[in-house]
C-alpha positions, 0 to 999 in steps of 0.5 A, a space after each residue: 499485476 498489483 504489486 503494492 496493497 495500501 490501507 484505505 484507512 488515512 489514518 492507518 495507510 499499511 502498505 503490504 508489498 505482495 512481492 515474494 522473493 522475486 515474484 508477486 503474489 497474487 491478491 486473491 491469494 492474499 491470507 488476509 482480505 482487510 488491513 489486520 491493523 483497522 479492519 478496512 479494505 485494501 487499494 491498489 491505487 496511490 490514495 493521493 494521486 490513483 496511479 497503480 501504487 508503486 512505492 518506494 523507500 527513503 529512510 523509513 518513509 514510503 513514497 508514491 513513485 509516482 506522485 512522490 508523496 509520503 504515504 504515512 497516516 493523516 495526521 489527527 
């Protein structure tokens, strides 16, 4: 079950964590089916390396678990 929602936008990358108080909100009952910031759609998936996205935080950073990249907006 997904765990983590991502923008799919690389210059937004909102990442929505759908954990609510200890259990996971399914996405179909998701209020909003696109990022509220850009308009684009949402992924599960690590936009740099398409494992189900599992983030983790270090500072006030957002990190893949899985590949260890910061998942902050490209830079313009």
């Amino acid at each position: 079950m997904e765990c983590f929602l991502i923008c799919t936008n690389a210059k937004c990358r909102m990442i929505v964590d759908l954990g609510e108080g200890g259990q996971v909100l399914e996405r179909s009952k998701l209020v909003i089916d696109e990022c509220p910031e850009c308009g684009h759609p949402w992924s599960s998936q690590c936009p740099f390396c398409g494992c189900p996205l599992e983030v983790t935080g270090r500072g006030n950073l957002s990190h893949c678990l899985h590949c260890k990249k910061i998942l902050r907006p490209a830079a313009t």
